[in-house]
N, C-alpha and C positions, 0 to 999 in steps of 0.2 A: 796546295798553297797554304796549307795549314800553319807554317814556318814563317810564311811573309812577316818583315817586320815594317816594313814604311811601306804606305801607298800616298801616289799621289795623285789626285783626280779632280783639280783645280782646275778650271777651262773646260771644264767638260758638263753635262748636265746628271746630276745625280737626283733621283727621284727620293723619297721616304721608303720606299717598294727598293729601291735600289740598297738602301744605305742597308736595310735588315738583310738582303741576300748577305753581307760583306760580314754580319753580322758572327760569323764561323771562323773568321780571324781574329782567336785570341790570342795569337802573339806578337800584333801589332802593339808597336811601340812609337809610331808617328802615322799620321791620319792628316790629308789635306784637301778641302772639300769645297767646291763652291756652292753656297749655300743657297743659292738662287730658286730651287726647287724643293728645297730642305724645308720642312713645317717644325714643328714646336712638337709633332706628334712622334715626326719623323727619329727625332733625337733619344726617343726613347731604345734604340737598338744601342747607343751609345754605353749603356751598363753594364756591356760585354765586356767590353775593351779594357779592362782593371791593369793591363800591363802598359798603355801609352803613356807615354811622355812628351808627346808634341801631338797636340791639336789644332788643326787651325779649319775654322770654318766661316767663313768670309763672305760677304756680297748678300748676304737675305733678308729675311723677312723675321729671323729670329726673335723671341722676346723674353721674358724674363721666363717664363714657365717653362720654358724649353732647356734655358739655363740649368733646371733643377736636375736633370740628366747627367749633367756634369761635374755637378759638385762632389761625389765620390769618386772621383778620377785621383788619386791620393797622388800618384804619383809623377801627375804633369809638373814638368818643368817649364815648358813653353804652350803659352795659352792664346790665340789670338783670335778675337771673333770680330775683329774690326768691321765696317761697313754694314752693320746690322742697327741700320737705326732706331732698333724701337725697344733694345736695351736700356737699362735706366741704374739705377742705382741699388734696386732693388739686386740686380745681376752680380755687383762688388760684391753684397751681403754675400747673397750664396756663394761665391769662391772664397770666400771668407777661410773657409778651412785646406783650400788649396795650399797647403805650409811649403810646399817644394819648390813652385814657382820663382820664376829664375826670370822670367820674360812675360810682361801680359801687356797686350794691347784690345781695347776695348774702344778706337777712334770713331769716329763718325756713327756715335752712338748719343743718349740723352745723359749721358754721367754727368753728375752738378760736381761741385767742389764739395757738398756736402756727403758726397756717397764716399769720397778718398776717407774716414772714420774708420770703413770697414776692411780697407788695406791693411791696418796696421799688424797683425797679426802676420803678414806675409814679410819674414826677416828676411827672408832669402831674395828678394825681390833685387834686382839688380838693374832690370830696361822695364820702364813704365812708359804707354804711346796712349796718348787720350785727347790727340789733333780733332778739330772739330766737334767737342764738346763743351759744355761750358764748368771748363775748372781751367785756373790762370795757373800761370809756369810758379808766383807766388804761394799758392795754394802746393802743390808739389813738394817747394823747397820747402815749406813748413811741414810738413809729413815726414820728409827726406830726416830732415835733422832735428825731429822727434822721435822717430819710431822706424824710420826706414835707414840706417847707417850703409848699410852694400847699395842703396839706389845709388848705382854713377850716370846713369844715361837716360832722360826722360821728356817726352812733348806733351806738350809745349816747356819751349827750352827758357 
């Protein structure tokens, strides 16, 4: 399975103990996880994976420290840690240098309007999803048509 390049193992339960077995596929290129059982510690096997391009790890208990795992992923284009409520702004920061990103959703998370600062550096941004946080669809479109030109698709609308 060396080869494998997407897995997808959403609805299922993935342990921290799990995620480092997976840890031997470096030619993953898309990774989808439900984060329900995923720690902040867990995320640490994540520094493998230098060749993904789509991560999405969803539903947990994730927080900013756990973020920092991620932030060398250079070449994500799709980033979605949605439903991880105890993300904050400090999480923007760190992706900060994700330049490739194409798609980030970061919803039902603690992102204020004040952490959208640290997007700007993501040109290539195109779909921003930050439902059930606190930043207005105004906050967005000010971002948008300063420093984000490709954003056409973004929530709050």
């Amino acid at each position: 399975m060396g080869n494998l390049e997407s897995l997808n193992l959403s609805f299922t339960v993935v342990t921290d103990g799990g995620l480092r077995k997976l840890s031997g596929l470096s030619s993953l290129k898309s990774l989808n996880l439900d984060a329900r059982q995923i720690t902040d510690a867990g995320l640490a096997g994540l520094t493998n994976f230098k060749n993904l391009r789509s991560l999405e790890i969803c539903g947990g208990g994730l927080t900013d420290a756990g973020v920092k795992n991620i932030k060398d992923l250079s070449f994500l284009t799709l980033l979605n840690l949605s439903q991880n409520a105890h993300l904050t702004d400090k999480t923007l920061e760190l992706i900060s240098g994700l330049t490739q990103l194409v798609c980030l959703n970061v919803s039902n998370s603690r992102v204020t309007s004040a952490g959208l600062q640290h997007l700007k550096p993501l040109k290539n941004l195109k779909s921003l999803t930050l439902e059930s946080c606190k930043v207005t669809a105004n906050d967005i479109k000010k971002l948008q048509s300063a420093d984000l030109p490709n954003l056409v698709n973004y929530r709050p609308e």
